[in-house]
N, CA and C atoms as a LAMMPS dump frame, in Angstrom:
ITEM: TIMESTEP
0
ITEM: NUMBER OF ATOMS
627
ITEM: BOX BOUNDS ff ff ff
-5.0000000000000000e+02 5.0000000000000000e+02
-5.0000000000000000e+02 5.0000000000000000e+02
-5.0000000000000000e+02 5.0000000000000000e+02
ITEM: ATOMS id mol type element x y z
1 1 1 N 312.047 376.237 -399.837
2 1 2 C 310.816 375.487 -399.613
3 1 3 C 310.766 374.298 -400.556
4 2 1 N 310.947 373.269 -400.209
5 2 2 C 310.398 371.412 -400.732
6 2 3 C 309.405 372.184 -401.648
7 3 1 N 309.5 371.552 -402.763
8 3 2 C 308.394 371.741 -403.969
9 3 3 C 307.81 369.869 -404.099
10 4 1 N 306.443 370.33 -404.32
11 4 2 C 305.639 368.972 -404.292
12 4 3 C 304.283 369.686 -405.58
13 5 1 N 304.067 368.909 -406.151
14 5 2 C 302.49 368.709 -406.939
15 5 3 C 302.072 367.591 -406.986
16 6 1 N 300.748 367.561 -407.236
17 6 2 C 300.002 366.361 -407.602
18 6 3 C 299.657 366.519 -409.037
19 7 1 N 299.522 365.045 -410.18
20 7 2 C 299.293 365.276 -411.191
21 7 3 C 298.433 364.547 -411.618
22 8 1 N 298.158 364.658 -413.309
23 8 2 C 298.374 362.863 -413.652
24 8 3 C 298.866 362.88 -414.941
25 9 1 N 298.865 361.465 -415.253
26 9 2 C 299.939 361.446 -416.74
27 9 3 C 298.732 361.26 -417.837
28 10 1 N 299.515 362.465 -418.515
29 10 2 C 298.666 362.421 -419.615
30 10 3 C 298.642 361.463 -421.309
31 11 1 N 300.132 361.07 -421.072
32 11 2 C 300.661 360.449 -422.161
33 11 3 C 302.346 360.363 -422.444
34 12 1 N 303.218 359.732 -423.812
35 12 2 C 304.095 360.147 -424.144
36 12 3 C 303.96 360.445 -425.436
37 13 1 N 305.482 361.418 -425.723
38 13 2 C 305.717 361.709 -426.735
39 13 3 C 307.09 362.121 -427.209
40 14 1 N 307.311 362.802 -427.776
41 14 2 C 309.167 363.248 -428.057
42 14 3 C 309.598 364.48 -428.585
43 15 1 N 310.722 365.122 -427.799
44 15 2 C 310.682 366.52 -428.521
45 15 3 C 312.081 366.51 -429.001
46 16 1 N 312.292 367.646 -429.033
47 16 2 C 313.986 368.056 -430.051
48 16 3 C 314.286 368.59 -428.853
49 17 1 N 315.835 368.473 -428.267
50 17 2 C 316.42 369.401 -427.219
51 17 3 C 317.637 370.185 -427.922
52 18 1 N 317.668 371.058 -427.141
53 18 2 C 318.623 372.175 -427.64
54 18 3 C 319.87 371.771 -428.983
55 19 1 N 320.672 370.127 -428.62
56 19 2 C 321.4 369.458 -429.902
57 19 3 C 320.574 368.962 -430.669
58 20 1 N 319.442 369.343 -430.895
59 20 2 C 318.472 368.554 -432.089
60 20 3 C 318.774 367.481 -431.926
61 21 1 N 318.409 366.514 -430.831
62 21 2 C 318.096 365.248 -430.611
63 21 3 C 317.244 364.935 -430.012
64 22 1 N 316.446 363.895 -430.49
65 22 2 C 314.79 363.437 -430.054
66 22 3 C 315.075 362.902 -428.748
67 23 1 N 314.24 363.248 -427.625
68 23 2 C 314.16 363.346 -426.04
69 23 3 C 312.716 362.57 -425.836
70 24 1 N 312.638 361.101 -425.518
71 24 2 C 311.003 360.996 -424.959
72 24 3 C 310.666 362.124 -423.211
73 25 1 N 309.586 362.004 -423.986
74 25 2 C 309.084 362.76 -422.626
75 25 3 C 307.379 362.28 -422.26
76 26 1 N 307.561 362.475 -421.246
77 26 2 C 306.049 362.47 -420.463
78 26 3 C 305.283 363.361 -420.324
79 27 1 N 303.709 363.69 -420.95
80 27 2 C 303.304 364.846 -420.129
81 27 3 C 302.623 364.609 -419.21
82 28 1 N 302.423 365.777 -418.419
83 28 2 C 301.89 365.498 -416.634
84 28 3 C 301.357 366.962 -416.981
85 29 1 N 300.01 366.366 -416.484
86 29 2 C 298.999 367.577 -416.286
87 29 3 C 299.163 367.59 -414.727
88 30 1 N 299.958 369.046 -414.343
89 30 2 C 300.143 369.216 -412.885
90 30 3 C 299.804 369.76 -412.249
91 31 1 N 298.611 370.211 -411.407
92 31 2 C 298.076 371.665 -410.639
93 31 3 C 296.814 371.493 -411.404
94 32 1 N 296.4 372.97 -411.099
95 32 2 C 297.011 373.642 -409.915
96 32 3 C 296.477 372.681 -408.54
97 33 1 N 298.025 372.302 -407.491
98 33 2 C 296.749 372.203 -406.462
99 33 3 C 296.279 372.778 -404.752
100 34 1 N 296.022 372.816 -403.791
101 34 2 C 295.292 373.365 -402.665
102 34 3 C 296.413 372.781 -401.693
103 35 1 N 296.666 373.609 -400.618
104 35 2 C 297.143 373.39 -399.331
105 35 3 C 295.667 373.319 -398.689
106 36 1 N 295.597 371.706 -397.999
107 36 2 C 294.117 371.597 -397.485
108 36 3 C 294.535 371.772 -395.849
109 37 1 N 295.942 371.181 -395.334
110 37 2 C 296.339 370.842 -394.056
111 37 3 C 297.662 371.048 -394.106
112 38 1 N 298.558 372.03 -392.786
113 38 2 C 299.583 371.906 -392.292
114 38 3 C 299.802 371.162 -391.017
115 39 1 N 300.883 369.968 -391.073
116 39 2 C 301.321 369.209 -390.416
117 39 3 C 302.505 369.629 -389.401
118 40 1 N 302.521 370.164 -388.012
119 40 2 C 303.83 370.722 -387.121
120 40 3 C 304.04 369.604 -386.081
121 41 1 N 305.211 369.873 -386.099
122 41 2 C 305.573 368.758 -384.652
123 41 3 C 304.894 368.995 -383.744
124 42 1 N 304.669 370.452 -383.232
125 42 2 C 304.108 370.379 -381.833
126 42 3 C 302.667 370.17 -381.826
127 43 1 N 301.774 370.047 -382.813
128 43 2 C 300.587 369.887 -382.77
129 43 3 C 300.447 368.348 -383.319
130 44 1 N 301.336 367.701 -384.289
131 44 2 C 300.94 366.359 -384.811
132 44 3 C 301.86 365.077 -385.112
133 45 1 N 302.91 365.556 -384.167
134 45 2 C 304.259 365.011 -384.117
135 45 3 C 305.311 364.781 -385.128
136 46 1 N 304.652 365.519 -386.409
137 46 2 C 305.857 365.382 -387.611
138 46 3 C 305.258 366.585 -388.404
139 47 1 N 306.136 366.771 -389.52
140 47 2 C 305.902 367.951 -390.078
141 47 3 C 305.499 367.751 -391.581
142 48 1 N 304.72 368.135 -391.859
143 48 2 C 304.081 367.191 -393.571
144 48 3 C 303.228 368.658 -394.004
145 49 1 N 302.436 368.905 -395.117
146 49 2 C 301.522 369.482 -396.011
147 49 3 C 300.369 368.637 -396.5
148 50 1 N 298.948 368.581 -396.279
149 50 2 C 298.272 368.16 -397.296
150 50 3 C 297.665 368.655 -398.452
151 51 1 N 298.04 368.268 -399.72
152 51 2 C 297.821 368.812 -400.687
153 51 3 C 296.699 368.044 -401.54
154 52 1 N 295.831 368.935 -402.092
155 52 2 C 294.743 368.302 -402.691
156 52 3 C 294.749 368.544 -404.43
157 53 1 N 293.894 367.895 -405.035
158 53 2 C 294.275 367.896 -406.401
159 53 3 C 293.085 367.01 -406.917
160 54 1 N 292.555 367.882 -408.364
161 54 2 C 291.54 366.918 -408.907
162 54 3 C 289.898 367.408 -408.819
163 55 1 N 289.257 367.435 -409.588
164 55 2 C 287.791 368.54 -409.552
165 55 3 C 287.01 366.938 -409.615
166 56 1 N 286.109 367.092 -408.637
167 56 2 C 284.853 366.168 -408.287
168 56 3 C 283.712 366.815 -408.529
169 57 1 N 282.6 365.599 -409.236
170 57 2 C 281.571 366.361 -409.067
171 57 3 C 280.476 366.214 -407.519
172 58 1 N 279.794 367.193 -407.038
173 58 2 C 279.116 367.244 -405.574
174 58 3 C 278.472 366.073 -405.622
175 59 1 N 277.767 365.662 -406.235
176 59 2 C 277.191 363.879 -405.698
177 59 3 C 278.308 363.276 -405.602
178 60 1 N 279.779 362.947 -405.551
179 60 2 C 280.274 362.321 -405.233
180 60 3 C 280.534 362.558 -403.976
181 61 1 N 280.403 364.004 -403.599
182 61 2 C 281.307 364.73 -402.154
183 61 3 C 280.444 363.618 -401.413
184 62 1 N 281.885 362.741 -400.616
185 62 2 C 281.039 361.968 -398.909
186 62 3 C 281.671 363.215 -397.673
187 63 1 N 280.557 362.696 -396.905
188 63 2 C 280.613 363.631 -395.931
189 63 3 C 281.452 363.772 -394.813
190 64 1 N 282.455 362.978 -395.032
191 64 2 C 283.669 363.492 -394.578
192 64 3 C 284.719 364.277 -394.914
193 65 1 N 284.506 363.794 -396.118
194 65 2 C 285.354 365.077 -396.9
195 65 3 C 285.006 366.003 -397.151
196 66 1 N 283.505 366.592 -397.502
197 66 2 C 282.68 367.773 -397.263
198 66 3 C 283.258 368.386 -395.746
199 67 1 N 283.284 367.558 -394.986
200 67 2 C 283.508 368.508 -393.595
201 67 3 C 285.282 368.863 -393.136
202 68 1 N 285.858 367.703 -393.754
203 68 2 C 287.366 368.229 -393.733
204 68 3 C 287.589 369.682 -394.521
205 69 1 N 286.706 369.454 -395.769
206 69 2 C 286.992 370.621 -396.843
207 69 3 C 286.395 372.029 -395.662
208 70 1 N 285.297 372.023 -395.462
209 70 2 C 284.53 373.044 -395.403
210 70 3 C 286.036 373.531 -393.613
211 71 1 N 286.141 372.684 -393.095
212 71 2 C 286.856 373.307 -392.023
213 71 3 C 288.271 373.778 -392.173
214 72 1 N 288.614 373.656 -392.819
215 72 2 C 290.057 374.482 -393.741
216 72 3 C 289.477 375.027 -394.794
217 73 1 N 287.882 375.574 -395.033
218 73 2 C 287.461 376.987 -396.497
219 73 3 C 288.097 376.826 -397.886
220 74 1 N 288.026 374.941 -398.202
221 74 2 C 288.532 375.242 -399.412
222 74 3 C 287.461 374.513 -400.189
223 75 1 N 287.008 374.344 -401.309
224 75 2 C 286.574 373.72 -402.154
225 75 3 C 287.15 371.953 -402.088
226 76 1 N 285.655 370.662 -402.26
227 76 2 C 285.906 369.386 -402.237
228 76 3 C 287.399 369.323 -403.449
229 77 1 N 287.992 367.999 -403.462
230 77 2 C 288.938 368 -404.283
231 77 3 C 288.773 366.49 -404.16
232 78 1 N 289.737 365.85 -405.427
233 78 2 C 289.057 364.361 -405.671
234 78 3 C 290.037 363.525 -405.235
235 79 1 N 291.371 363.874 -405.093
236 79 2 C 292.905 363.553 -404.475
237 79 3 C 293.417 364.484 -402.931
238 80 1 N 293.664 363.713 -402.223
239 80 2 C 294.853 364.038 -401.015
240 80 3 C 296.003 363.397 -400.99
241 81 1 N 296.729 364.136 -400.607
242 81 2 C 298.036 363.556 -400.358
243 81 3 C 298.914 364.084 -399.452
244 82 1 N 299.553 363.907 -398.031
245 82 2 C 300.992 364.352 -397.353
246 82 3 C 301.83 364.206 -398.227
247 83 1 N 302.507 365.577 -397.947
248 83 2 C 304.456 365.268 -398.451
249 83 3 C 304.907 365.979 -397.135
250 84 1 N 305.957 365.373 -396.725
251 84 2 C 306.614 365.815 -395.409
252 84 3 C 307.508 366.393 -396.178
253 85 1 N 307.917 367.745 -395.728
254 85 2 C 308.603 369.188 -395.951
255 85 3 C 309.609 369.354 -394.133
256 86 1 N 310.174 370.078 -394.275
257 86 2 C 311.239 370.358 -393.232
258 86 3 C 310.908 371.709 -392.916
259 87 1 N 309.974 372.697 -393.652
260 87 2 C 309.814 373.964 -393.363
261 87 3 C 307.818 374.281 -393.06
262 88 1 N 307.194 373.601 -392.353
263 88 2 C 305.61 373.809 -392.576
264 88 3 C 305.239 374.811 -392.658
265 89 1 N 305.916 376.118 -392.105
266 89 2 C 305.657 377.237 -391.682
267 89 3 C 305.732 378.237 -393.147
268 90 1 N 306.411 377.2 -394.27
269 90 2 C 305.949 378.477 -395.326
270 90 3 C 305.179 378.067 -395.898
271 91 1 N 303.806 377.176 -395.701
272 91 2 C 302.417 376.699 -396.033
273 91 3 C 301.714 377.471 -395.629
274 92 1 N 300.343 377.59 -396.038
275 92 2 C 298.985 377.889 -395.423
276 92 3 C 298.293 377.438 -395.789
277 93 1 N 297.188 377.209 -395.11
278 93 2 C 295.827 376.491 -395.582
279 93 3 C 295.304 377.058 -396.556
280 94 1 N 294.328 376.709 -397.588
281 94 2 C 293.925 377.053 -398.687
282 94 3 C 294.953 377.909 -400.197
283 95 1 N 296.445 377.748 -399.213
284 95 2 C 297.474 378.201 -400.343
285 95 3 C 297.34 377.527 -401.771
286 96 1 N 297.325 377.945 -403.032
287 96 2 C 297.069 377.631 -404.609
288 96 3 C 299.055 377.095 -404.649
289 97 1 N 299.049 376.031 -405.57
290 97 2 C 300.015 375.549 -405.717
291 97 3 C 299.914 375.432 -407.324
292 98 1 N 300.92 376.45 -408.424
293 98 2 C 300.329 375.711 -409.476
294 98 3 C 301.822 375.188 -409.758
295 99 1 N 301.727 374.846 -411.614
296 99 2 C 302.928 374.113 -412.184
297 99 3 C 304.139 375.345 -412.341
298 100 1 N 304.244 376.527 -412.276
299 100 2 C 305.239 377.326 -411.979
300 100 3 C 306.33 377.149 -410.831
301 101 1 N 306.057 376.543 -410.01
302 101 2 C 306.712 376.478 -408.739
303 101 3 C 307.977 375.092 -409.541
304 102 1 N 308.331 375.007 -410.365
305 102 2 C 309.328 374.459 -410.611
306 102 3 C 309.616 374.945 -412.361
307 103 1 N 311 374.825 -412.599
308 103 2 C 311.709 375.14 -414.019
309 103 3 C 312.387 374.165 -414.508
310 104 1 N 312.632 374.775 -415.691
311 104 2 C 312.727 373.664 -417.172
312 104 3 C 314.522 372.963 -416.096
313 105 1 N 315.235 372.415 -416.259
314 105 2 C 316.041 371.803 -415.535
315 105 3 C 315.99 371.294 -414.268
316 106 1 N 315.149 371.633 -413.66
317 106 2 C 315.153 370.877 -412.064
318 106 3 C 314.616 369.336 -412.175
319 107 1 N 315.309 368.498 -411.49
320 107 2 C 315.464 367.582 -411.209
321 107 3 C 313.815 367.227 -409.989
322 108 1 N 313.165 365.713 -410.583
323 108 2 C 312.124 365.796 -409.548
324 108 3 C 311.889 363.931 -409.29
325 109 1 N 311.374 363.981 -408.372
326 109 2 C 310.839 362.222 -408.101
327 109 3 C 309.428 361.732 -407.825
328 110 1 N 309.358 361.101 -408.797
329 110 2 C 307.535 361.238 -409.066
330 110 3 C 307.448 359.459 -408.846
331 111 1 N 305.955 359.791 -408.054
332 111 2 C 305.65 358.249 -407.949
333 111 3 C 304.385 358.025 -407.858
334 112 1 N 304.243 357.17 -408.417
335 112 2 C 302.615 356.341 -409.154
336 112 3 C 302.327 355.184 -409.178
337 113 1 N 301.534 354.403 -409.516
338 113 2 C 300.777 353.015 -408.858
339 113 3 C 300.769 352.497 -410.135
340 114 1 N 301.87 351.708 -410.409
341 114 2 C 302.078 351.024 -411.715
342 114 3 C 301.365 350.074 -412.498
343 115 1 N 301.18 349.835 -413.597
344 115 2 C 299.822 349.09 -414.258
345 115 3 C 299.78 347.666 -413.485
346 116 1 N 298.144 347.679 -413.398
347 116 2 C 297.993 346.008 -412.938
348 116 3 C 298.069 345.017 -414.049
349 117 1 N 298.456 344.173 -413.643
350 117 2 C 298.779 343.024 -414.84
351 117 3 C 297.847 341.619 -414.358
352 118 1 N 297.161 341.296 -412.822
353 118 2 C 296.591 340.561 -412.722
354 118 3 C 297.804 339.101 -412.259
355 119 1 N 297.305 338.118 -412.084
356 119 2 C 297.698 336.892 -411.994
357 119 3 C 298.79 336.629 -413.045
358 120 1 N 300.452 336.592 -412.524
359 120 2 C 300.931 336.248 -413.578
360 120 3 C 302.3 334.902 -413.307
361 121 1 N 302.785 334.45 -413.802
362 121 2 C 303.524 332.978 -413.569
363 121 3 C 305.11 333.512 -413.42
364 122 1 N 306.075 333.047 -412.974
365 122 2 C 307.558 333.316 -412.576
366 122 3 C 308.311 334.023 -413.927
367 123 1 N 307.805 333.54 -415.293
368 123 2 C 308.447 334.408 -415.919
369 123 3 C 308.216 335.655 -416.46
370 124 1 N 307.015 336.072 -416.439
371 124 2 C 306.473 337.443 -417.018
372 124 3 C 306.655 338.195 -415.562
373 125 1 N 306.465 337.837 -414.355
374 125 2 C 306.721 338.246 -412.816
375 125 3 C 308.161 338.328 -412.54
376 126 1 N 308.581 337.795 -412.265
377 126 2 C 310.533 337.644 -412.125
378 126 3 C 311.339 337.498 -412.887
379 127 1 N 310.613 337.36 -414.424
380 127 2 C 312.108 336.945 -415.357
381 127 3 C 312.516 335.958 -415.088
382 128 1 N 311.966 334.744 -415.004
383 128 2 C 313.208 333.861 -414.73
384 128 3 C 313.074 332.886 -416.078
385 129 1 N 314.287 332.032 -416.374
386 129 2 C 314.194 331.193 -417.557
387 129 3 C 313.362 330.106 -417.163
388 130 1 N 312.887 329.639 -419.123
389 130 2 C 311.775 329.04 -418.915
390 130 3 C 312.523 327.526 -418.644
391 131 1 N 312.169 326.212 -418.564
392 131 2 C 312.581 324.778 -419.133
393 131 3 C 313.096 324.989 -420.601
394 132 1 N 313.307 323.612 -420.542
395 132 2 C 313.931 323.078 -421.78
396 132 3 C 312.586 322.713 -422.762
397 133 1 N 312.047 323.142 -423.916
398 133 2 C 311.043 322.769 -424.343
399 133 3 C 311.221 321.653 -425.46
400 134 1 N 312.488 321.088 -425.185
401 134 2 C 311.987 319.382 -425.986
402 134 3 C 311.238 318.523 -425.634
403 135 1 N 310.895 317.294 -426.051
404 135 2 C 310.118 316.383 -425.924
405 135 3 C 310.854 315.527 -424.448
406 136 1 N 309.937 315.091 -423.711
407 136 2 C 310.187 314.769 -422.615
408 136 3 C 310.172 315.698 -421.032
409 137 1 N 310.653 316.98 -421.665
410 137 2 C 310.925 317.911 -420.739
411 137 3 C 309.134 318.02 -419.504
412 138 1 N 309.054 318.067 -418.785
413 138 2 C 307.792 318.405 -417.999
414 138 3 C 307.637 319.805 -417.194
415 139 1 N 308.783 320.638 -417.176
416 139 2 C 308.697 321.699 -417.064
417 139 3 C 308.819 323.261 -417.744
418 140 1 N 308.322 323.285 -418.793
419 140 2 C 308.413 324.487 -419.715
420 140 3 C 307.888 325.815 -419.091
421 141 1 N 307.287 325.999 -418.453
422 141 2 C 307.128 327.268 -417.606
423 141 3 C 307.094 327.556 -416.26
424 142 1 N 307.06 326.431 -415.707
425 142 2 C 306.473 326.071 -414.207
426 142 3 C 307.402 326.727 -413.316
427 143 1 N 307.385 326.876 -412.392
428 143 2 C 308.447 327.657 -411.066
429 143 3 C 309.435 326.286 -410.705
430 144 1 N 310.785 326.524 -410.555
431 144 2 C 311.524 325.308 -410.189
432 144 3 C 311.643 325.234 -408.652
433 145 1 N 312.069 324.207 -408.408
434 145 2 C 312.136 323.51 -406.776
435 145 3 C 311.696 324.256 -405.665
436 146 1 N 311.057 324.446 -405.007
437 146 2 C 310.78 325.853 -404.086
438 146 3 C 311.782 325.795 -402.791
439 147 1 N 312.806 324.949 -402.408
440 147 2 C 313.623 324.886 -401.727
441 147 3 C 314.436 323.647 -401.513
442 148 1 N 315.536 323.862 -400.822
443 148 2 C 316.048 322.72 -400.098
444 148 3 C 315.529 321.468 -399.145
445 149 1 N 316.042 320.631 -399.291
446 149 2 C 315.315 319.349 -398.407
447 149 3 C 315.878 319.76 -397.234
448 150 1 N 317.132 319.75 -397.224
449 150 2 C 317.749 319.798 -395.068
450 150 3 C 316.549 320.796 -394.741
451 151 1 N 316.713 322.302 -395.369
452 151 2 C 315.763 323.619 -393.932
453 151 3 C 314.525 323.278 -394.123
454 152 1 N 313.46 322.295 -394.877
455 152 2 C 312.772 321.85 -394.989
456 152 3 C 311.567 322.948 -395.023
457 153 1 N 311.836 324.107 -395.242
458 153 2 C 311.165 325.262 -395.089
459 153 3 C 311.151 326.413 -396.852
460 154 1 N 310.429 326.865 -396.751
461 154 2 C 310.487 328.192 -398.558
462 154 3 C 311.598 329.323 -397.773
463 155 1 N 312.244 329.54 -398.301
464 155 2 C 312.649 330.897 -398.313
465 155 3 C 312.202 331.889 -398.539
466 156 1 N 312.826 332.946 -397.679
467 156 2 C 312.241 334.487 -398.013
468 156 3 C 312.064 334.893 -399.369
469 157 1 N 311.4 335.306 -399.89
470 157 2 C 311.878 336.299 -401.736
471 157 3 C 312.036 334.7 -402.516
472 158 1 N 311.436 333.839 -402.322
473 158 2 C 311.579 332.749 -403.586
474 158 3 C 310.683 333.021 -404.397
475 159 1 N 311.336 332.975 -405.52
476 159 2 C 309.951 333.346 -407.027
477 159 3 C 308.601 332.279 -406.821
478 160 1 N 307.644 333.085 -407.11
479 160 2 C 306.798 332.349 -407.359
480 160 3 C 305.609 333.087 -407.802
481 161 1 N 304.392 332.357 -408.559
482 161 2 C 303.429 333.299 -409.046
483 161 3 C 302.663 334.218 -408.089
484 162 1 N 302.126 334.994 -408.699
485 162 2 C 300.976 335.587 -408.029
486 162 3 C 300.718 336.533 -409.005
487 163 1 N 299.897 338.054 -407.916
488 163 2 C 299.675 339.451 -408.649
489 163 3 C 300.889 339.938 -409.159
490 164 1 N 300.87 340.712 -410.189
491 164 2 C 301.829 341.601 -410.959
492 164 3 C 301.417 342.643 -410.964
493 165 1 N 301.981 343.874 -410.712
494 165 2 C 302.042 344.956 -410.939
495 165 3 C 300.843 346.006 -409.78
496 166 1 N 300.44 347.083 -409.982
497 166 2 C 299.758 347.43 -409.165
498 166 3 C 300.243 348.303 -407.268
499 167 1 N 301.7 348.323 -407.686
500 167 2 C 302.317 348.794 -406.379
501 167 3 C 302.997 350.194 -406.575
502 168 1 N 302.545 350.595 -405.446
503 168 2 C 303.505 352.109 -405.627
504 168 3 C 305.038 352.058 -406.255
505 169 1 N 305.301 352.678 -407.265
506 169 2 C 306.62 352.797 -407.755
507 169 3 C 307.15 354.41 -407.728
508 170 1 N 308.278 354.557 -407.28
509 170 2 C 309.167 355.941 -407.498
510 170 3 C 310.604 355.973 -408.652
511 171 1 N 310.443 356.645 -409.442
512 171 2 C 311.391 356.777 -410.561
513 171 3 C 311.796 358.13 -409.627
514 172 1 N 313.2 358.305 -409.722
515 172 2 C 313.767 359.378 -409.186
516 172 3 C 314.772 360.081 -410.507
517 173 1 N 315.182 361.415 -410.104
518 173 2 C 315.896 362.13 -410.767
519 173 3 C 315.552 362.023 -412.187
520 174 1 N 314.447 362.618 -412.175
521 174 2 C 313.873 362.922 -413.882
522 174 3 C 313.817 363.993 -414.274
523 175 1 N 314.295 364.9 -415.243
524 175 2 C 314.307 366.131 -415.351
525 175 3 C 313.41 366.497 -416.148
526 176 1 N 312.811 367.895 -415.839
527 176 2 C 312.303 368.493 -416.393
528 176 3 C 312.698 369.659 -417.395
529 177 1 N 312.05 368.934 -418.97
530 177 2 C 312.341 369.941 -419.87
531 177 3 C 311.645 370.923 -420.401
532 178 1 N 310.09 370.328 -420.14
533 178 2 C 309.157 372.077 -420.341
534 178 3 C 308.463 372.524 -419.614
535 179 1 N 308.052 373.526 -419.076
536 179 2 C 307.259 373.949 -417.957
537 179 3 C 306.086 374.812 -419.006
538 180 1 N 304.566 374.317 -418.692
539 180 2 C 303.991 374.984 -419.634
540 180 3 C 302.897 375.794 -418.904
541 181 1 N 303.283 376.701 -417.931
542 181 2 C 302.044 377.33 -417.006
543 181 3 C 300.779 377.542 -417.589
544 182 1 N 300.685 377.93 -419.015
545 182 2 C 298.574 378.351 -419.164
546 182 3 C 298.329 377.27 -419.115
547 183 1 N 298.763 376.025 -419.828
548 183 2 C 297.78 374.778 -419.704
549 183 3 C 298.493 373.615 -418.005
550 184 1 N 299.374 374.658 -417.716
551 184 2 C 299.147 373.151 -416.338
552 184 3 C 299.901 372.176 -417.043
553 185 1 N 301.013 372.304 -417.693
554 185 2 C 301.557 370.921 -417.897
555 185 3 C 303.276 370.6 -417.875
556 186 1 N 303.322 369.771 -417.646
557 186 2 C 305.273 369.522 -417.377
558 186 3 C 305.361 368.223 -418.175
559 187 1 N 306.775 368.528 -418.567
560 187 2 C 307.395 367.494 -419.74
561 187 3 C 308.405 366.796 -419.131
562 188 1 N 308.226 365.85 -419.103
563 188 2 C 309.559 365.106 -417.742
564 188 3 C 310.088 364.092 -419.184
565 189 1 N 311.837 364.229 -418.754
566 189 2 C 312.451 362.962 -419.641
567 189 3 C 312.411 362.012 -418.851
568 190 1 N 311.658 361.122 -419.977
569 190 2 C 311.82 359.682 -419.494
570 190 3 C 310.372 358.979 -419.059
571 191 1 N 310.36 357.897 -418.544
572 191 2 C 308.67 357.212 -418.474
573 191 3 C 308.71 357.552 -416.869
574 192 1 N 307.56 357.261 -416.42
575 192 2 C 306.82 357.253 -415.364
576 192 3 C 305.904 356.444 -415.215
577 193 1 N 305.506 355.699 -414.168
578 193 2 C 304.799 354.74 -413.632
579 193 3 C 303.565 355.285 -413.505
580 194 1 N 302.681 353.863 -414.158
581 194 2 C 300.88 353.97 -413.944
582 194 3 C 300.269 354.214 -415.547
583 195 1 N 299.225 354.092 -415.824
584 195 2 C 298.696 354.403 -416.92
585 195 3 C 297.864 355.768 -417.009
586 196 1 N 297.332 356.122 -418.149
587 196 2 C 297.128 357.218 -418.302
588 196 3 C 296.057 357.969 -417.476
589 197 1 N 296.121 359.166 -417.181
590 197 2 C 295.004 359.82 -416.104
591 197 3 C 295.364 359.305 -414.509
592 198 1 N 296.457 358.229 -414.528
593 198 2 C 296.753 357.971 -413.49
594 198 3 C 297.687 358.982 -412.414
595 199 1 N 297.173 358.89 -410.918
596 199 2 C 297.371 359.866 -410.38
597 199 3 C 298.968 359.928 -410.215
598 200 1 N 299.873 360.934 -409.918
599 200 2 C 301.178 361.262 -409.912
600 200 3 C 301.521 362.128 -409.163
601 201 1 N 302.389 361.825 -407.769
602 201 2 C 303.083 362.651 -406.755
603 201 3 C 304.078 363.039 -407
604 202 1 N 304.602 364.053 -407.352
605 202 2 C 305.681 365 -407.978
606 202 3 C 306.034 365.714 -406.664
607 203 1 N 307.808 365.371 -406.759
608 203 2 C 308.694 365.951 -405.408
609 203 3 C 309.805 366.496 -405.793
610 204 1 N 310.445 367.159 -405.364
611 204 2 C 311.829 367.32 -405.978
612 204 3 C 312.834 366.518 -405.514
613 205 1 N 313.86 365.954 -406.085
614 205 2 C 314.487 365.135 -405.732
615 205 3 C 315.643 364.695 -404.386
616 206 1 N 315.537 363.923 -404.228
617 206 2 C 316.366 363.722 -402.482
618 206 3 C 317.464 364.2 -402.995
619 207 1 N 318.295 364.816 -402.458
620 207 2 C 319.447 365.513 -402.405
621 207 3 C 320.73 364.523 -401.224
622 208 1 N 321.09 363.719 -402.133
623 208 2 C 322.099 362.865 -400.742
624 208 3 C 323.492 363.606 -400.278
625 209 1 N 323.591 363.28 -398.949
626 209 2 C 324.638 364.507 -398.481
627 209 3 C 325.839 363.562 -398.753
């Protein structure tokens, strides 16, 4: 059975691994969370899980989600999410999902909505080099030529300013080094995308044939 949680990141920090060498790690407060919906081909043309995650308080409950909740008997939740699985049939509705369902070595691919940065110019956005900043120069930060004269047209993917940051990102094959079931928490090497309390879809990793 596809292992999936929902989380969020709680922070970093660094531990000692087995050669007494300092390991950053991430913690992820993970679980426990709810099977709200099973997804089958013959009823919805693909095969997925919805999993819920996250304690709301009742003035927030809108009443759609009050009535999704109440018609699958589970308690409001403040996160949904599909993960398409290949097996739906070992789901059930209102099934408890906590942070046990994975161990200290398994490999997982977590993805999160990376910090917004707002309005930013070609080099903090693309990296690209700045001008020449001697005297005379008129371009010290600015975006260079935006194309050719003949196609008289921009190209696809040409740098240029705008928003930064703020898009779904997936870091894959991150392992997990602590599994901490009473408090709900997993220690992943390495960073993860989004800032703190930010929400986190935890999968196990694609397996390429």
């Amino acid at each position: 059975m596809p292992k999936a949680l929902l989380g969020k990141k709680l922070g970093m920090t660094q531990m000692f691994n087995a050669e007494g060498k300092i390991v950053p790690v991430t913690v992820i407060g993970a679980g426990p969370c709810v099977v709200a919906q099973v997804k089958t081909m013959e009823k919805d043309g693909y095969q997925a899980v919805q999993i819920g995650f996250g304690d709301i308080k009742p003035v927030n409950v809108k009443k759609p989600l009050a009535g999704h909740c109440k018609a699958v008997g589970i308690s409001p939740v403040r996160w949904f999410k599909e993960v398409r699985v290949a097996d739906p049939e070992s789901y059930q509705s209102g099934q408890s999902l906590a942070v046990d369902i994975f161990t200290v070595g398994d490999m997982i691919d977590i993805s999160g909505t990376s910090k917004g940065k707002g309005f930013a110019g070609t080099i903090k956005r693309w990296n690209d080099s700045r001008g020449p900043m001697s005297h005379g120069s008129k371009c010290h930060r600015r975006p260079a030529t935006t194309g050719a004269k003949g196609p008289a047209r921009v190209f696809k993917g040409k740098h240029s300013p705008g928003r930064m940051g703020g898009e779904k990102v997936t870091v894959q094959n991150l392992e997990i080094v602590r599994v901490d079931a009473e408090r709900n928490l997993l220690l992943v090497k390495g960073a993860v995308p989004g800032p703190k309390n930010g929400l986190l879809v935890i999968k196990s990793a694609c397996k390429l044939a």
